[in-house]
C-alpha positions, 0 to 999 in steps of 0.5 A, a space after each residue: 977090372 981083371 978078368 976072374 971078377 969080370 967073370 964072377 960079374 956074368 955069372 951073376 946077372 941074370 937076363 929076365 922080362 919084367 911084366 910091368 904095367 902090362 909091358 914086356 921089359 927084358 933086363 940084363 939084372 944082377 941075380 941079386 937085384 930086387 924087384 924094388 931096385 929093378 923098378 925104381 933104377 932100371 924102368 923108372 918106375 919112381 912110385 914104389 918107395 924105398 922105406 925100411 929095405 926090409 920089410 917092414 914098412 910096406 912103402 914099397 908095396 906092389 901088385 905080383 900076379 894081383 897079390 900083394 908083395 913088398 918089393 924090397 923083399 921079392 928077387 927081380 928074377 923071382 917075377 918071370 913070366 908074372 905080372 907086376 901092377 905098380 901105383 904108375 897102373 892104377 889110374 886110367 887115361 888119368 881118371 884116379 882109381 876108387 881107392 885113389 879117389 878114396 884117399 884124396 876125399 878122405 885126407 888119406 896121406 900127410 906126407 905122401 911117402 906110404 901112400 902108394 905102398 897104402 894104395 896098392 895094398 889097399 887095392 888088393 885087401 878089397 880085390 881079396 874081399 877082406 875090407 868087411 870091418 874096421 878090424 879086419 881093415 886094421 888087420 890087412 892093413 897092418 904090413 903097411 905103416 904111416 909115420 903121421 898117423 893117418 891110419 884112421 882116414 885110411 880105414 875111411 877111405 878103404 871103407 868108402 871103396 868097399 860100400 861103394 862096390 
């Protein structure tokens, strides 16, 4: 590598501190890399899925600062100093979270691969206080897509956390 790309190189990574999990992680990024990339390929953090890469699929869907965001879409440098909540979070000592336990009761995933984007989403929808009808569920849920179609089960079982408390 010649030394004005090596250059251009450093002037595009960033050093930030992830909050992940509620661990500290200095990275040494690309300015560029999203926060999808930086937790899947730098921390390991395999449960957030590379669906669309756009936005639109809600696969990749996170915790930021307890809201709700598509990872794909939000910048690794954009989360200094925030906390990021992935799927790897939600159970503790391996007891599964509500919405988690919810979802196996209810057959809430075919193939699996939404599902964490599901949870996560489904988490914060109930944090927000939005899970009071089926429509409003449909509606906060809408960002977050299952190709098989599991949709109905997945309203039961947000539903099935939301009357529980």
């Amino acid at each position: 590598m010649n030394t004005a790309a090596s250059t251009r190189l450093q002037e595009q990574s960033v050093e930030v501190t992830l909050n992940v999990n509620g661990s500290a992680h200095p990275l040494r990024l690309d300015a560029r890399v999203t926060l999808l990339d930086a937790l899947r390929d730098h921390l390991g953090l395999t449960g957030a899925k590379k669906g669309c890469d756009q936005g639109a699929c809600g696969a990749c869907t996170v915790l930021l600062d307890g809201r709700r965001v598509v990872a794909c879409l939000t910048l690794a440098a954009q989360c200094e100093e925030r906390e990021v909540t992935t799927i790897e979070a939600l159970s503790e000592e391996g007891t599964p979270h509500p919405v988690q336990a919810a979802f196996a009761r209810h057959d809430a995933f075919q193939c699996g691969y939404c599902t964490p984007g599901q949870i996560m989403s489904a988490v914060a929808l109930l944090a927000e206080g939005r899970a009071g009808s089926e429509e409003e569920i449909r509606e906060f849920m809408s960002g977050n897509l299952c190709r098989c179609g599991a949709y109905p089960n997945i309203r039961k079982a947000i539903r099935d956390v939301a009357e529980e408390g």
